[in-house]
C-alpha positions as CSV (number, residue, x, y, z in Angstrom):
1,X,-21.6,6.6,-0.6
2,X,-21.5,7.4,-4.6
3,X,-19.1,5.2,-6.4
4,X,-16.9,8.5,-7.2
5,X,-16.6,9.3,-3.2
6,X,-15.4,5.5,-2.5
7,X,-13.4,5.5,-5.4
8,X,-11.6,9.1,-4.0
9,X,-11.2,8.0,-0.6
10,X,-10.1,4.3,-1.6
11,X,-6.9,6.8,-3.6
12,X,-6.7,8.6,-0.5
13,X,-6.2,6.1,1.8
14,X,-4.1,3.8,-0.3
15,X,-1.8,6.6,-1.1
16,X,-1.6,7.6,2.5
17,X,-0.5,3.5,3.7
18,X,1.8,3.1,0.6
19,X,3.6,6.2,1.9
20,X,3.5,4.6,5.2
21,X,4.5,1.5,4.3
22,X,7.3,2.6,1.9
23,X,8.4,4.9,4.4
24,X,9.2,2.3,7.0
25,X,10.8,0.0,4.4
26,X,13.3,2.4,3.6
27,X,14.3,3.7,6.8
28,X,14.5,0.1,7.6
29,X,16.7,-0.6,4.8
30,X,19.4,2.6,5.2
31,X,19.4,2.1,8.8
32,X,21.4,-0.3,11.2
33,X,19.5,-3.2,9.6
34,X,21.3,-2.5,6.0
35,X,20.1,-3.2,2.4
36,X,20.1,-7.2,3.6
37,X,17.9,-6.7,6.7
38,X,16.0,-4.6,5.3
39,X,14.9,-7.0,2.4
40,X,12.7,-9.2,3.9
41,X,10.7,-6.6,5.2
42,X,10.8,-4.5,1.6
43,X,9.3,-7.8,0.1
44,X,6.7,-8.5,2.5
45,X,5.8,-4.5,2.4
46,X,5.4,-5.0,-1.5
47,X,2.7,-8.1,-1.2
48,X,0.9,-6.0,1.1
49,X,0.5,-3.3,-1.6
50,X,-0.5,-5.0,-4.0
51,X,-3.2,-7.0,-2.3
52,X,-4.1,-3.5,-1.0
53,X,-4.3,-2.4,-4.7
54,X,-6.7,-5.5,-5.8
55,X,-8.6,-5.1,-2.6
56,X,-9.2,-1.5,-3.8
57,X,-10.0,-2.3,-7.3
58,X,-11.8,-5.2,-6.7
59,X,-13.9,-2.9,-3.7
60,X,-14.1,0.6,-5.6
61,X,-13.6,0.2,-9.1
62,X,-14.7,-2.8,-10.1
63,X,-18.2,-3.3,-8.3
64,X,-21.3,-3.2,-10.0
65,X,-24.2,-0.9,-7.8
């Protein structure tokens, strides 16, 4: 694949599991669980993003072809 393809579908596809992820934490959060059950789970969603996000730059952006 050209870098500018990877680089588009490594958006796409972070974009679409940050929605997914976020998503989940918040219904989480406003549902039966509360704000304080729903914390853990809003933490650990956020460290998976961002390794997601260096994963993707480290992967797309920042490799040399």
């Amino acid at each position: 694949m050209s870098r500018l393809t990877n680089i588009l579908t490594g958006l796409f596809g972070l974009g679409l599991m940050a929605i997914f992820v976020l998503g989940l934490s918040h219904s989480i959060s406003t549902g039966f669980a509360g704000f304080w059950g729903g914390f853990p789970f809003m933490c650990i969603a956020f460290f998976v993003i961002g390794l997601a996000i260096y994963n993707f730059w480290e992967d797309a952006v920042r490799k040399d072809d």
